[in-house]
C-alpha positions in Angstrom: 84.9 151.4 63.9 88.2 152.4 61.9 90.4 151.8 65.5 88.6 148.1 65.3 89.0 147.3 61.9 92.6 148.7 62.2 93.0 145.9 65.2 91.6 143.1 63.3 93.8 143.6 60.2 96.8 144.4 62.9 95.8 140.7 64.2 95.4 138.7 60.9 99.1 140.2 59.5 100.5 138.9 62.6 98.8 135.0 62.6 99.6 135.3 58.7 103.7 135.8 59.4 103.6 132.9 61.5 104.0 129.9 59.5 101.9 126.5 60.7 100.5 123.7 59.1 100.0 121.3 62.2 99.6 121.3 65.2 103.3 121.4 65.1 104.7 124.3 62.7 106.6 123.7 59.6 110.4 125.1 60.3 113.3 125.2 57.6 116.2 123.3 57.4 118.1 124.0 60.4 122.0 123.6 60.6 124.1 121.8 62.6 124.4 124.0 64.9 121.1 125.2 65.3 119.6 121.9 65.2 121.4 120.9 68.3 120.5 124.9 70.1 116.9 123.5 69.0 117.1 120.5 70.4 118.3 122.2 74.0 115.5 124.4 73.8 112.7 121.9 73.0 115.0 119.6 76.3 114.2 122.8 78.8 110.6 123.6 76.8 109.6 120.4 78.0 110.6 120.2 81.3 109.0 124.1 82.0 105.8 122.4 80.8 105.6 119.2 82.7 106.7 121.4 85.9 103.7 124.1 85.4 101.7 121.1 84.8 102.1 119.4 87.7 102.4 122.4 90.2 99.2 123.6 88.9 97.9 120.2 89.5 96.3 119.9 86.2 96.4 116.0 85.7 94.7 116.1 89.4 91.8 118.3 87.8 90.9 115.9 84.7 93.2 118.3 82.1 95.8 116.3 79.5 99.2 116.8 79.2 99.2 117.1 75.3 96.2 119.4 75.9 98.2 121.9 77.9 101.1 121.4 76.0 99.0 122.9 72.6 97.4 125.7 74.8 100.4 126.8 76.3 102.6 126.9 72.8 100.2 128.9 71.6 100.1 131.2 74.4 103.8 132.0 74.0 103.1 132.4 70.1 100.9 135.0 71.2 102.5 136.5 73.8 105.7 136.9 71.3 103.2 138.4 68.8 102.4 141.2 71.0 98.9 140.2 71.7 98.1 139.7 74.9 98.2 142.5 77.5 99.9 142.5 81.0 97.6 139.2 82.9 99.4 135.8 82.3 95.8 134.1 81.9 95.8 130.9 79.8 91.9 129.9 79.6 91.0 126.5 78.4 88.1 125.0 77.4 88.8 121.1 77.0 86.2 119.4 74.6 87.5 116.4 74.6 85.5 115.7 77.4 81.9 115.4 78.0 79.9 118.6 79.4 79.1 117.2 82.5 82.6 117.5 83.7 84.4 120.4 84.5 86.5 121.3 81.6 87.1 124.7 81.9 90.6 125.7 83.3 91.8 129.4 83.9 95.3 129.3 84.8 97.3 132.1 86.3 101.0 131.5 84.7 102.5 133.5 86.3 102.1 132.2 89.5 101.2 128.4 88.6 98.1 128.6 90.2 94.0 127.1 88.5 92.6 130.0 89.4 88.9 128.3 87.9 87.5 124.9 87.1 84.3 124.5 86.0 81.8 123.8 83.4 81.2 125.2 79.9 78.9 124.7 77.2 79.3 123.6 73.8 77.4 124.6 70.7 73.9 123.0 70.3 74.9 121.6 66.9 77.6 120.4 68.1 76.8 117.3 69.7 75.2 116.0 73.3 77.1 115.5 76.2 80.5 115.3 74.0 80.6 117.8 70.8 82.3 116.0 68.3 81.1 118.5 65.5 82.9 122.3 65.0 82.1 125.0 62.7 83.4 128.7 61.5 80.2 129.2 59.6 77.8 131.9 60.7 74.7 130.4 61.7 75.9 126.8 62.5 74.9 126.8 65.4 78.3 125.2 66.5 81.2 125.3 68.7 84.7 126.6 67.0 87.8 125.1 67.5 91.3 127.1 68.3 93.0 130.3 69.8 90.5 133.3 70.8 91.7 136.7 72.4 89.3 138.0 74.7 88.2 141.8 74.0 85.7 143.9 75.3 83.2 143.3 78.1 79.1 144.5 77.3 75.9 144.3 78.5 73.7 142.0 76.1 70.8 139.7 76.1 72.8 137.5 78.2 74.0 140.3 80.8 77.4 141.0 81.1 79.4 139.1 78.7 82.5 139.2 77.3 83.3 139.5 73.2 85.6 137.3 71.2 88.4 137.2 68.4 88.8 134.2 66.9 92.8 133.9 65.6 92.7 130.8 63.2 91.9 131.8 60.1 88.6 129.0 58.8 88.5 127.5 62.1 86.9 130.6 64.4 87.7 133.5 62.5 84.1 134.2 61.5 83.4 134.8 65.7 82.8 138.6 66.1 80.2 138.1 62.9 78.8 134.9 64.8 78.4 137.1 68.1 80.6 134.2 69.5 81.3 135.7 73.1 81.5 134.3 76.9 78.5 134.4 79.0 76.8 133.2 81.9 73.5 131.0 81.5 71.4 129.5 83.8 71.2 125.8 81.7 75.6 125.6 82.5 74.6 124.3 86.1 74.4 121.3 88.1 70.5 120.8 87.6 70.7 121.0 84.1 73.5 117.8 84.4 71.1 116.3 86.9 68.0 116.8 84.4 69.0 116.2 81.1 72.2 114.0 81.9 74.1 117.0 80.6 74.4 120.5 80.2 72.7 122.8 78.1 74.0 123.8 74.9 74.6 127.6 74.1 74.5 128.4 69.8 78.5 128.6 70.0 79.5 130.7 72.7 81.7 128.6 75.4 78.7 130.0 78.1 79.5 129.5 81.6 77.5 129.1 85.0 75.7 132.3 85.7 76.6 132.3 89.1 80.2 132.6 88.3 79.9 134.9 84.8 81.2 137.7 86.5 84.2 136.3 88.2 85.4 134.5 84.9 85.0 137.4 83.1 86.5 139.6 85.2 89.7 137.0 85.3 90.0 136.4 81.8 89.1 140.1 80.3 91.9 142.6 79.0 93.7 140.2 75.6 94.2 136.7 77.1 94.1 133.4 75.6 91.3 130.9 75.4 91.6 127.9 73.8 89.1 125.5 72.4 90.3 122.4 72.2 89.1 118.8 70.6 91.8 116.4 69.6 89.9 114.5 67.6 89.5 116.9 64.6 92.0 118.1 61.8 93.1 121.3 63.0 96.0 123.4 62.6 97.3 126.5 63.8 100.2 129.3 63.2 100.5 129.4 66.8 101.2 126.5 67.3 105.0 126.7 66.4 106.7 124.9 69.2 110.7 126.1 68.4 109.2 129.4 68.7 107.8 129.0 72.1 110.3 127.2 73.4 112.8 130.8 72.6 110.5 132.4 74.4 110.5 130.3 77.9 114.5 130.5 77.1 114.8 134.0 76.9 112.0 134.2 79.8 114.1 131.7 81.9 117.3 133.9 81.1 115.5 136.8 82.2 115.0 135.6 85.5 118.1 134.3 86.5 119.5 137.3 85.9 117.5 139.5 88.1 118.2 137.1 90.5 122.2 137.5 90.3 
């Protein structure tokens, strides 16, 4: 219990010393100098995401650009946090579209591959086919919004599932108290879609098809990211600091080409 509450605290110091208040971060005045180092960064930030992008063949599989863009940024926030672990797994779960589409995407990073694509479930308060309602609060019944690291894997009422930590402080911190956690379920399934002209609706966990629970879980376990996105609603992040990532593809990129001299 102490080791856990030790990680939690660990975690909120770390998306408190990251300052955000959009979905692009608030940075001070820059010089000259560093204004035009930014600017080169952001130049080769943008290509590195438009080339994973593509050779993941992410616009092919129904994903947005911006929406990749936001879940990669933060991944690189993270990653330069010391969150995540060794796997380069960037989850995302894209509510901007409707349930009956397949708008979850596990990506492997490191070697530009969508490892998954398939459906998840939104909260039951949410909305119908397309949430377009998100809550923190315990009981809601809802979906929430924003950066979640993946923790342990139990066995619960669901089977094997996989708990949550939720990294935006009044967007989804409240989902280790809301049991918030991936499962499989037997309404995330074709039939459901062909039945109710949709899928089922979970009380806030992002619940996958049964059939494939085990497999996502096993692929996402171990501190990755998930994202839950919906453009539609005020939300802002601390990991979402974009001059930041882009320091950390640099310095990645850098890395590289050295090892390769």
């Amino acid at each position: 219990m102490k080791k856990h509450i030790l990680g939690i605290a660990a975690i909120f110091l770390v998306s408190m010393s990251i300052v955000g208040t959009s979905w692009k971060a608030v940075e001070r005045p820059n010089t000259q100098q560093e204004t035009v180092q930014n600017i080169a960064a952001d130049s080769i930030y943008n290509q590195y995401i438009l080339n994973i992008y593509h050779q993941v063949h992410l616009d092919s599989a129904g994903l947005s650009e911006q929406v990749f863009e936001k879940a990669l940024t933060g991944y690189y926030n993270m990653k330069y946090s010391g969150l995540l672990h060794s796997k380069s797994i960037l989850t995302i779960a894209d509510f901007d579209q409707e349930s009956c589409k397949k708008r979850l995407y596990i990506i492997d990073l490191a070697n530009k591959k969508l490892v998954m694509n398939t459906w998840v479930a939104h909260g039951q308060n949410s909305g119908g086919d397309k949430p377009s309602a998100f809550s923190n609060n315990i009981n809601s019944n809802q979906s929430s919004l924003g950066f979640y690291l993946t923790g342990e894997i139990y066995y619960g009422k669901h089977g094997r599932s996989l708990k949550l930590d939720g990294m935006d402080v009044g967007f989804n911190s409240n989902a280790r108290e809301r049991s918030i956690v991936v499962h499989g379920a037997s309404y995330v399934s074709q039939q459901s879609i062909d039945q109710l002209g949709r899928l089922g609706r979970s009380q806030g966990c992002p619940a996958v098809p049964a059939k494939l629970a085990d497999k996502v879980i096993n692929t996402i376990s171990d501190h990755t990211v998930l994202f839950i996105n919906n453009s539609d609603q005020l939300y802002n992040s601390a990991f979402l600091n974009e001059t930041l990532a882009a320091s950390v593809v640099l310095n990645q990129e850098q890395v590289l080409a050295a090892q390769m001299d």
